[in-house]
C-alpha positions as CSV (number, residue, x, y, z in Angstrom):
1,X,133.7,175.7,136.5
2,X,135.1,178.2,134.1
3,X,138.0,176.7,132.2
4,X,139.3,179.2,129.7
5,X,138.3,183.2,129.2
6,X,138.7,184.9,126.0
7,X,137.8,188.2,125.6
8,X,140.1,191.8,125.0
9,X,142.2,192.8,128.1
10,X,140.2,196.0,130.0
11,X,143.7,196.4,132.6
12,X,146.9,195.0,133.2
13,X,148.5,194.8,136.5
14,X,151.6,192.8,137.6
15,X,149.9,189.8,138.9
16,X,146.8,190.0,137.2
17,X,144.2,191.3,134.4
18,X,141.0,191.6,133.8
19,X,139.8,190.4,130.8
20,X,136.4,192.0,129.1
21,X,134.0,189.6,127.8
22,X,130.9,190.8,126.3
23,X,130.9,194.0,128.4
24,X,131.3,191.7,131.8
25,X,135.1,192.0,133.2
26,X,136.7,189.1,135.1
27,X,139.9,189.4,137.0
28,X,142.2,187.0,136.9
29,X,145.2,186.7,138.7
30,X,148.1,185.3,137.0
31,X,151.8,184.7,137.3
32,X,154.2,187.4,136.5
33,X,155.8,185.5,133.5
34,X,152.3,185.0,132.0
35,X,151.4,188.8,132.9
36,X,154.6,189.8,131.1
37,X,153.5,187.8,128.0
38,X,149.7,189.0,127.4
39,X,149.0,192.0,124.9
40,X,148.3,195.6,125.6
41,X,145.3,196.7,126.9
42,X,142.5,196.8,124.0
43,X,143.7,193.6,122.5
44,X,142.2,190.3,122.2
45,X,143.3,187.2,124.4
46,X,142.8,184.1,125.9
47,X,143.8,182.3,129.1
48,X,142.7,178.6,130.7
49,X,141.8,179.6,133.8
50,X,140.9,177.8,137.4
51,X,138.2,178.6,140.0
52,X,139.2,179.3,143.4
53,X,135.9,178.5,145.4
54,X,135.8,179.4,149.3
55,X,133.3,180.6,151.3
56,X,133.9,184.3,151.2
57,X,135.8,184.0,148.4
58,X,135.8,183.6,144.7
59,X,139.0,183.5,142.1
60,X,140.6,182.8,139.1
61,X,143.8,182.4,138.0
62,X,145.3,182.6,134.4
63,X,147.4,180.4,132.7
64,X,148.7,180.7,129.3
65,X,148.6,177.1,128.4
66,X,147.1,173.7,129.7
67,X,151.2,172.8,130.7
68,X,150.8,175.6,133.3
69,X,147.2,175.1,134.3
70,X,148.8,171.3,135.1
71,X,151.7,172.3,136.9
72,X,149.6,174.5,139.0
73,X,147.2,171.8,139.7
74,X,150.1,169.7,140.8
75,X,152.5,172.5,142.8
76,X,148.8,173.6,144.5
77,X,148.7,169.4,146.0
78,X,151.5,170.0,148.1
79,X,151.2,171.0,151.5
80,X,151.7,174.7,152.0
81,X,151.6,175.4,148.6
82,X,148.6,177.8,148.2
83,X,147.8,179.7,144.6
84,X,149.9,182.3,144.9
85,X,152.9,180.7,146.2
86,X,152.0,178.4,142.8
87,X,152.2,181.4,140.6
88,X,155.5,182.6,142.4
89,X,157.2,179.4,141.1
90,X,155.8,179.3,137.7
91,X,156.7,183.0,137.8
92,X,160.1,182.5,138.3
93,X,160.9,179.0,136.5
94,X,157.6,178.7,134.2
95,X,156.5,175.0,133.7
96,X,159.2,173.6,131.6
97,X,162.1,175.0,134.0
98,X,160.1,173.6,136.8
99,X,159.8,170.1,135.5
100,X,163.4,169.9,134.9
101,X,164.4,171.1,138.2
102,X,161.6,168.2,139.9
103,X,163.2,165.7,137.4
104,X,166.9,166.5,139.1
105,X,165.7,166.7,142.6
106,X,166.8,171.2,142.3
107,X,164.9,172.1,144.5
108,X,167.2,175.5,144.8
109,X,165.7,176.5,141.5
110,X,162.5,176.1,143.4
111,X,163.4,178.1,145.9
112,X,164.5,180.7,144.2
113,X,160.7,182.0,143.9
114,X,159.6,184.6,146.1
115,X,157.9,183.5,149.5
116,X,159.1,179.9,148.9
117,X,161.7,178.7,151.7
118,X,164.1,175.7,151.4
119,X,161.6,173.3,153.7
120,X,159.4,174.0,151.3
121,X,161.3,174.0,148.0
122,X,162.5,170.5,149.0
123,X,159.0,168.8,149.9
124,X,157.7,170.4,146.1
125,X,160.4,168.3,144.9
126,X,160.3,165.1,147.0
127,X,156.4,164.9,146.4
128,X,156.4,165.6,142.7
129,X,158.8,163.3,141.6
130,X,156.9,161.1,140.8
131,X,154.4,162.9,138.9
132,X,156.4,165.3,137.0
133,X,157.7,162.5,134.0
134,X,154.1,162.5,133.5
135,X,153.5,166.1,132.8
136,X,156.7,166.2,131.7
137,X,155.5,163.9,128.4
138,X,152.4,165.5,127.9
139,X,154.1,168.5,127.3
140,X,153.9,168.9,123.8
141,X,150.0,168.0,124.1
142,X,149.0,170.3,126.8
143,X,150.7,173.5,125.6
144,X,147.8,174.1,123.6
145,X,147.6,177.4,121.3
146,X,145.3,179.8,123.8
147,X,143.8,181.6,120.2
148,X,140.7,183.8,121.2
149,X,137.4,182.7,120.1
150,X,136.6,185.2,117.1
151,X,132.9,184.9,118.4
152,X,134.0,186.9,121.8
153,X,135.8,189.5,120.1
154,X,133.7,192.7,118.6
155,X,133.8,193.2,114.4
156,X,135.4,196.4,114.8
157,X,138.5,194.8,117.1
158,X,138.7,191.7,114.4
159,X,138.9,193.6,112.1
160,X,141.6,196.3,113.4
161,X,144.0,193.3,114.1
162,X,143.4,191.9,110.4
163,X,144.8,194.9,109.5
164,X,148.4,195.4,111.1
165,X,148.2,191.7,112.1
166,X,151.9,189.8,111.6
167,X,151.5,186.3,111.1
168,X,151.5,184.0,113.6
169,X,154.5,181.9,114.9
170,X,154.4,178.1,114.2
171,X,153.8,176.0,117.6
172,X,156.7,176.0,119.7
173,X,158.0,171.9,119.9
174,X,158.5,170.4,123.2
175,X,161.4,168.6,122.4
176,X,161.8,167.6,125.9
177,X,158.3,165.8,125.8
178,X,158.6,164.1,123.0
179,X,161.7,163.0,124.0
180,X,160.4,161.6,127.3
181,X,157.6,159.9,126.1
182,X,160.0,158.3,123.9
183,X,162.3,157.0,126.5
184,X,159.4,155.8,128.5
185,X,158.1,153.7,125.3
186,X,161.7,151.9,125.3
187,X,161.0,150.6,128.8
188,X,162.8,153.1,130.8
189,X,161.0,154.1,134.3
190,X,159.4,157.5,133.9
191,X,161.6,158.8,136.8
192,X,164.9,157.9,135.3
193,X,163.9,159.2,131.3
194,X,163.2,162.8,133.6
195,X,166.4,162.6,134.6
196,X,168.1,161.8,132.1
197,X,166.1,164.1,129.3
198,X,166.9,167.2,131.6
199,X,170.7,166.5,131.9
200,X,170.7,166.0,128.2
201,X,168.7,169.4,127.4
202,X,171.0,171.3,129.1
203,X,174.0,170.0,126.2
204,X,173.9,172.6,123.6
205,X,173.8,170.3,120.8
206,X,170.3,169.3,121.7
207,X,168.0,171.1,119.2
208,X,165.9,168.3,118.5
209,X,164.1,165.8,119.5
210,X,166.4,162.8,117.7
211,X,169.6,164.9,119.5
212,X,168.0,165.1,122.7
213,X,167.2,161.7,122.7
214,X,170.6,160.4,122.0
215,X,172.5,162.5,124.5
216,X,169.3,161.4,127.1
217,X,170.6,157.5,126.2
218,X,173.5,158.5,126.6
219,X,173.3,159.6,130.1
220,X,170.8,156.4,130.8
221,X,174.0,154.1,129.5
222,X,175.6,151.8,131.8
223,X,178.6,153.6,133.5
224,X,181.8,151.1,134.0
């Protein structure tokens, strides 16, 4: 199995890339909001990946972090939910959208990817449920920093991004994970914390974890 591909991108294309390591190209397909987000063409990157095995055929698709890979994993269980249809909806909501919309039953958000009708939209939703609290938590852990190896990248390319290289950007915190797996440690049901974290993160005032997790209670309070 071929989990993650680092190498410098040989093309671009809308749903895909092919990634040059060691002189050997794979393509990859990917979705359009992870195609949108790789570097030009002659710069180093890195993607977790997943093997498509079939008799006549043999794929891999792209994902910018291990959140993605998961949601893929998960939207690729349901019935009628092949790989690309999978990459339609990450496309279009990318995996933090997408487990808000499962936590609140939206399956219009869902929807609103290309090739995915309402039928379809609403059985994501009513199968995954369940198991997107889960994923939902994990968030902060999965979205792991997708650095290229330096070993897979030539001297003369290391050495040509040292040079005009800006520094890079502190890990992005999932404030929304943290804040689940938080509820979910008070006792809540996972279900309910899902809820309740993505009605809060859509207040504005929630730009932290310790905010989101007060307007979350908030929402899980008793209503007279």
């Amino acid at each position: 199995m071929i989990g993650r591909l680092s190498g410098i991108i040989a093309h671009r294309g809308l749903d895909q890339v092919m990634i040059d390591v060691r002189g050997v190209g794979y393509i990859v397909h990917v979705s359009t909001r992870t195609a949108q987000s790789l570097p030009p063409v002659g710069e180093a990157c890195a993607l977790y990946t997943d093997l498509l095995v079939r008799e006549d055929l043999l794929q891999l698709f792209g994902f910018s972090s291990l959140l993605e890979k998961e949601w893929h994993g998960l939207l690729t269980s349901v019935q009628g939910i092949g790989a690309k249809a999978s990459l339609a909806v990450l496309g279009q909501l990318g995996p933090e959208a997408l487990g808000r919309a499962i936590a609140l039953g939206d399956w219009a958000a869902v929807k609103a990817a290309p090739g995915v009708g309402p039928k379809l939209a609403q059985r994501v939703v009513n199968e995954l449920k369940d198991k997107a609290p889960t994923v939902m938590a994990l968030g902060a852990t999965l979205s792991v920093d997708a650095a290229p190896a330096p070993e897979l990248i030539e001297p003369a390319v290391r050495s040509r991004g040292r040079a005009g290289a800006t520094p890079m950007a502190a890990p992005k915190v999932n404030y929304q994970a943290e804040a689940l797996s938080a509820l979910t440690n008070l006792g809540y049901a996972p279900s309910e914390a899902a809820s309740a974290v993505a009605q809060a993160a859509e207040a504005p005032e929630a730009t932290d974890t310790a905010k989101l997790i007060r307007l979350a209670l908030r929402q899980l309070a008793p209503k007279d």
